[in-house]
N, C-alpha and C positions, 0 to 999 in steps of 0.2 A: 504494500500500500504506500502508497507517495502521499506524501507531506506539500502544503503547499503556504507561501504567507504572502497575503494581502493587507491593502489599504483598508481600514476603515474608519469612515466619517459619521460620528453624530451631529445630529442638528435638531435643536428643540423649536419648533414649530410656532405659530401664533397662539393656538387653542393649546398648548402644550405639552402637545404629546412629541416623541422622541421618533425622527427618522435614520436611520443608520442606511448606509451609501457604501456600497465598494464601489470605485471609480473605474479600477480594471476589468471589471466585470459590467460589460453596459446592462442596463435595466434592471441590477442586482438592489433588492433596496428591500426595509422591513422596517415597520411602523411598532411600539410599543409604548407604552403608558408611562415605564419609566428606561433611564439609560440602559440599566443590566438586562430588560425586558426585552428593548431594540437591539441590542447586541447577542444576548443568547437567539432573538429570530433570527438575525441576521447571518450567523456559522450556519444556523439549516438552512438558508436562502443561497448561499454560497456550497455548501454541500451537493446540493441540486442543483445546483446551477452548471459546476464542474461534470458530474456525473453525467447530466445531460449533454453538452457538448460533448465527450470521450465517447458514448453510447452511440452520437450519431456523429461521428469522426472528425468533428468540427475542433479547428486549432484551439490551444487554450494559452495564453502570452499571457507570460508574469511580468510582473513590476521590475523593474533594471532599478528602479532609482525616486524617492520622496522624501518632498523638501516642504517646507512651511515657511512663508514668505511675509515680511512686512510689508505693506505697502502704505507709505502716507499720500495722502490726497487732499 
């Protein structure tokens, strides 16, 4: 079994609830009520997600490289 590590992003919403993002993975994403909620969905959303591309032989490209950037404006 292969190991794999990803990006992932929390983001707490208007109404409050918590979306968790992997950016390598397009459309990979999982909503929960609090942070460890959207992050435990988020490892089975990413789960499934890899599974499914390998099953139907679709490439899967890992992260080289994440950085967190200042920006002033």
């Amino acid at each position: 079994m292969k190991s794999y590590d990803f990006t992932v992003v929390i983001e707490k919403d208007e109404d409050g609830s918590y979306l968790a993002i992997c950016p390598a993975l397009q459309g990979c994403y999982a909503e929960g009520s609090t942070q460890e909620e959207a992050l435990e969905m988020i490892k089975d959303a990413i789960k499934l997600h890899i599974e499914d591309r390998l099953d139907k032989g679709e490439p899967l490209y890992e992260e080289v490289f994440s950085s967190r950037l200042k920006i002033a404006v």
